[in-house]
Each structure stands twice: as C-alpha cells, then as structure tokens.
GUKE-291709 format. One line per field, with one value per residue (C-alpha): residue number from 1; z, x, y. Coordinates in steps of 0.001 Angstrom, whole numbers. Example, Ala and Ser with C-alpha at 12.3 -4.5 7.8 and 13.67 -1.06 7.14 Angstrom:
<atoms>
resi = (1  2)
pz = (7800  7140)
px = (12300  13670)
py = (-4500  -1060)
</atoms>
This chain:
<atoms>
resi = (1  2  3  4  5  6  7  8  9  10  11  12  13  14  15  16  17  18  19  20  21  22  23  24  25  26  27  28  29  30  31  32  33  34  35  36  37  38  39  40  41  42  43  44  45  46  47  48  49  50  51  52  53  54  55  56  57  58  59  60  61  62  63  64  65  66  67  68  69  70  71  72  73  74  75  76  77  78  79  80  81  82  83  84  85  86  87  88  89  90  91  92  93  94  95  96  97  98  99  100  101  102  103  104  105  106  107  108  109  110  111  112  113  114  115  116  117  118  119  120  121  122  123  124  125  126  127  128  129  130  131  132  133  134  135  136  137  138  139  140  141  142  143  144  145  146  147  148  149  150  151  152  153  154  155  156  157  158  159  160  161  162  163  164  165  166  167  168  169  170  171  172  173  174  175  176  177  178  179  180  181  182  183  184  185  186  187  188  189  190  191  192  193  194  195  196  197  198  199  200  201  202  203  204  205  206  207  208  209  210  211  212  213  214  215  216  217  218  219  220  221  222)
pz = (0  -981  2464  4373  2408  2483  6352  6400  4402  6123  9711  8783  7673  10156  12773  15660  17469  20963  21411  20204  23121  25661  24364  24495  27979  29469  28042  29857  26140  25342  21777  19554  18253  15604  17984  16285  18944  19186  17732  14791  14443  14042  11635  8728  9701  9086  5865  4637  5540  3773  404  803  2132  -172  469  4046  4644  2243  4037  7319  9311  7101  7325  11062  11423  9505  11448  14949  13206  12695  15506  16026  18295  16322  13751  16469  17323  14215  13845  16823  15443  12193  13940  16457  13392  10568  12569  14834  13945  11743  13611  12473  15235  14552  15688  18371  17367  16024  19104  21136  19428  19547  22981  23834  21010  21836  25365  27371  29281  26417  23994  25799  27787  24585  23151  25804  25636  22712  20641  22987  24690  21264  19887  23161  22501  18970  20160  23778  23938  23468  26507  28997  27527  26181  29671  31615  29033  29555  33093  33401  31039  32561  30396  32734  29816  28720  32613  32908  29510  31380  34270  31938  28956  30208  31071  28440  28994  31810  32552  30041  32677  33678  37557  37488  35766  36825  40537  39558  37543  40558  43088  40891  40798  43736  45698  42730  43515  39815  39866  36763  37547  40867  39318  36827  39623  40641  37837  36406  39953  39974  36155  37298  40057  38005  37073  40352  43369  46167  44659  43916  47312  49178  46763  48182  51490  51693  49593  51125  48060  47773  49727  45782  44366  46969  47111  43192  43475  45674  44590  43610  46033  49138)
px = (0  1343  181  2023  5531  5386  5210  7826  10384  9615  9945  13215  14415  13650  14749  16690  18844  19409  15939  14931  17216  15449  11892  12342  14314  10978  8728  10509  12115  8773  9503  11713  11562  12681  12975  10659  9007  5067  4917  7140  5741  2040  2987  4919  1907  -1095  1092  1195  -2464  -3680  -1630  -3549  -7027  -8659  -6666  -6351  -10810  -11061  -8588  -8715  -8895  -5971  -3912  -4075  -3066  -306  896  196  2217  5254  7749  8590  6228  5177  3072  816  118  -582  -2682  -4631  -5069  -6516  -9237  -10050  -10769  -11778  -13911  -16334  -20052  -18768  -18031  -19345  -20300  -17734  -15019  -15064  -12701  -9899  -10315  -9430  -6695  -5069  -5296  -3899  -1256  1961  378  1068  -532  -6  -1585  -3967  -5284  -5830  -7976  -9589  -11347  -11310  -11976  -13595  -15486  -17324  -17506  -20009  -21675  -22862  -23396  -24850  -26097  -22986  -21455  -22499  -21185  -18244  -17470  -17796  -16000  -12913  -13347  -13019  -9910  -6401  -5343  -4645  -4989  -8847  -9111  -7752  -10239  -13116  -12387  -11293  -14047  -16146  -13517  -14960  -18493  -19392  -22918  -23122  -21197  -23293  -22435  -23533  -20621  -18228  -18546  -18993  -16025  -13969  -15010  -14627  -10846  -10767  -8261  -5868  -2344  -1445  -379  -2098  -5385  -5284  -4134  -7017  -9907  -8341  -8232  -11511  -13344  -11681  -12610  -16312  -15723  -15455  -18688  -20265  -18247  -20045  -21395  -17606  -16702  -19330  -18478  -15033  -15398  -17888  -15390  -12333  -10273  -6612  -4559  -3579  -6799  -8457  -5959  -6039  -9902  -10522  -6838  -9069  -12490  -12435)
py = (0  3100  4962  2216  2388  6317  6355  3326  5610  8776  7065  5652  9202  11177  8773  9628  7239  9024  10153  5943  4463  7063  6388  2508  2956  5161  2129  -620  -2061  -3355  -1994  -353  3421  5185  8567  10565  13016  12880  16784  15127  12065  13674  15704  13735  11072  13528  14859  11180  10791  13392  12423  9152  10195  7517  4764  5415  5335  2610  232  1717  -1826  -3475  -933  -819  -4174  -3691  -1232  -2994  -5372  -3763  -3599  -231  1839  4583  2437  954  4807  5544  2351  3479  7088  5865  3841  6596  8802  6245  4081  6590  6784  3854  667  -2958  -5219  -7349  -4525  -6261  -8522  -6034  -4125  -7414  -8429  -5022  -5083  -8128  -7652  -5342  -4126  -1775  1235  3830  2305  143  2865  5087  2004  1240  5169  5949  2398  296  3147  4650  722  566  4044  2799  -1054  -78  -3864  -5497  -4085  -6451  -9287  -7524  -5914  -9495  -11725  -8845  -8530  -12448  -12716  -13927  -11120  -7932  -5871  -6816  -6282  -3074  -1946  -3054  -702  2483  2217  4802  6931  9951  9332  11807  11890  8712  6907  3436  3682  127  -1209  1097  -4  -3596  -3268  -1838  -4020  -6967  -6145  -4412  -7370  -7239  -7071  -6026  -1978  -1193  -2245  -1422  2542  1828  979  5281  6701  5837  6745  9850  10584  10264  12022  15335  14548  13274  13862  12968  9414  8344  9790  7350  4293  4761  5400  2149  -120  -1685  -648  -988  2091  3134  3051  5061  7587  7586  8067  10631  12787  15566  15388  17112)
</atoms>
C-alpha cells in the first residue's frame, strides 16, 4: 500500500537514534523506536495521511493491522489514530474482534489505555447492547490488559457513565495485587468524580479498596 511504504520511508528518515534508546528505555524495552518526537511524528503522519485520504478510509482496518504489526512503536500509534478517526459513527459489530486483538497484542498502558477510551469506549456508545457481555467476558480474562479496559471504557463518557458497571467493575478487581489495575480501579473513579463527586466519594469510602486506588480516586475530592 502506498500509504504504508510512504510512512515506512519517512519514519526511517527522520529517525533519531538518541531520542529511540530514551523512548524505548521510558517504556521498559517493550519496543523499539525510531525517535521521532510525538509533535514530529504527528505531523509527517497527518502529511502522509492526507496524500492518501482515499486509500487510508477505504482500508482503514488493514492498514491498522499492519501497522500494529510492525515492531517499532510509532506504527501501532498511528494504527490506533486511524481507527479513532476512521472508525467513529462507523463501527461494524464485529469490531469487536480487532479491538481485542489489539489489545492483547503489543500491550502496554499507552496504547492500551488510549484504546480502551477511545476504541472500545465509542464501539459501546454505537453497540450499547454489546457491553455487557463484552465488559464481563474482559473482566473475566487472565489477560490484565482486557481487565484493565473493562475498568477504563467509560472513562470519556461523563454523565453517560453506567455507575452500574463502573462499581462492579472496581469491586470486581478491587483485591488485585497487579499496579495497573489497581491505578485503573483510581483513575476511572476519579474521572467520574469530576462529574459526580459525592457518589464516587461514598463508593469509596464504603469499599475496602486498595490504599492506591483510593488515594487515586478521591486525589481531587475534598
């Protein structure tokens, strides 16, 4: 695909071997970079976009996963950026699939967290009756990361938010000794708590959480 081999050969221009051995240092050496700065990296990736608009909407899910399947970080965030904008107010049922798999495939909070909100969150706002089963097949995974989704779907739906799962969610992980769900069970209290304070406030208070999660939770509530 002409999009794909574009972005290949600009990546592997502009790459930067310092800032690569930093970026792949900060992300434990889960993956190689090329060292291209987020600013940078946006911009030759919108630039190649836009050269291939057409070829980019029309191939939007094979294209992703060609990406994801690259090794080098920057394609998977630029696989995840295509869906985010290619895919909302346009998902198939069967999404459900490719989101899956692109969570449980090169993991890790950066870009599981991003799916997880923005993928996996508007899948559910267009397929509002898949989420139960969706939500309790993830929740009940061995995989942390399908887990850790289940808690932080909601996490830009505001006054949307289904209090029902998100406490259900919680407390259904609320003993785990893993740090990223236990940070996830916070940070997705404390997201709704902008919205309703004093609701999150007594779920916590009432709910032998984990010392993190609680303090993660109620960080901004007086």
């Amino acid at each position: 695909m002409n999009f794909i081999l574009a972005l290949e050969n600009a990546f592997a221009t502009n790459q930067n071997p310092e800032n690569a051995f930093a970026m792949a240092k900060y992300m434990k050496n889960n993956f190689p970079f090329f060292g291209i700065k987020t600013e940078e990296r946006r911009r030759i990736f919108k630039e190649i976009w836009k050269e291939n608009k057409q070829e980019v909407s029309a191939n939007a899910r094979a294209i992703a996963l060609d990406l994801y399947s690259k090794q080098e970080r920057e394609f998977h965030y630029c696989a995840i950026e295509i869906l985010i904008k290619e895919l909302k107010g346009n998902y198939k049922k069967e999404d459900i699939q490719l989101i899956e798999k692109l969570i449980r495939n090169n993991s890790w909070w950066d870009s599981v967290d991003t799916i997880a909100k923005y993928i996996l969150g508007e899948y559910l706002l267009e397929f509002p009756l898949e989420t139960k089963n969706v939500i309790e097949r993830f929740s009940k995974s061995e995989n942390m990361w399908l887990n850790r989704s289940a808690i932080l779907f909601q996490l830009g739906y505001k006054q949307k938010t289904n209090t029902d799962f998100l406490f259900s969610e919680c407390l259904k992980q609320a003993h785990s000794k893993e740090f990223f769900i236990q940070k996830a069970i916070g940070w997705a209290l404390r997201e709704y708590g902008k919205t309703n304070p004093e609701t999150v406030k007594n779920f916590v208070l009432n709910n032998n959480l984990k010392p993190l999660s609680t303090k993660e939770a109620l960080k901004n509530i007086c």
